[in-house]
Steps between C-alpha positions, in 0.01 A plus 500: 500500500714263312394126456775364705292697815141398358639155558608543797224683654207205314742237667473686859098502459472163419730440789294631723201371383591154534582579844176648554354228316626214754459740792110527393463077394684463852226686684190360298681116548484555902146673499386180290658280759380666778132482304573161480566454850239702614267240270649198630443613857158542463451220310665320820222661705213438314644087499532504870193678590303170284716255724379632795169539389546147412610419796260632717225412303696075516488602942139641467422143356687306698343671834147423293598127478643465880225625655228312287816172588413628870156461488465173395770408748246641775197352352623192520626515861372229745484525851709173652437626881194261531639208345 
């Protein structure tokens, strides 16, 4: 082989591996973004599953204050009907 086809021939390799160069970065940049997503979502979940145990735990209170509000209400009923 002469050089001319050497050069040629090292050209068409590196050709082709900078194709399968960006082909491969392409597919490991949308796995990482799909890791990331994937991380984000449950991230998301986690966050809303301590609001609403927040929140119940605010409505488990607030039924807690009511009724004791309730019973003082009816303990300090008076009965009018003899006046």
């Amino acid at each position: 082989m002469n050089k001319n086809t050497l050069q040629s021939l090292k050209k068409i390799a590196i050709f082709f591996l900078v194709i399968l160069i960006s082909a491969c970065s392409k597919d490991l940049n949308v796995n990482l973004n799909k890791k990331e997503d994937l991380n984000n979502s449950l991230v998301n979940k986690f966050e809303n599953k301590e609001i609403i145990k927040q929140i119940k735990e605010l409505y488990n209170e607030s039924i807690v204050k009511l009724s004791k509000a309730n019973q003082v209400l009816n303990a300090n009923t008076f009965d009018f009907s003899n006046v």
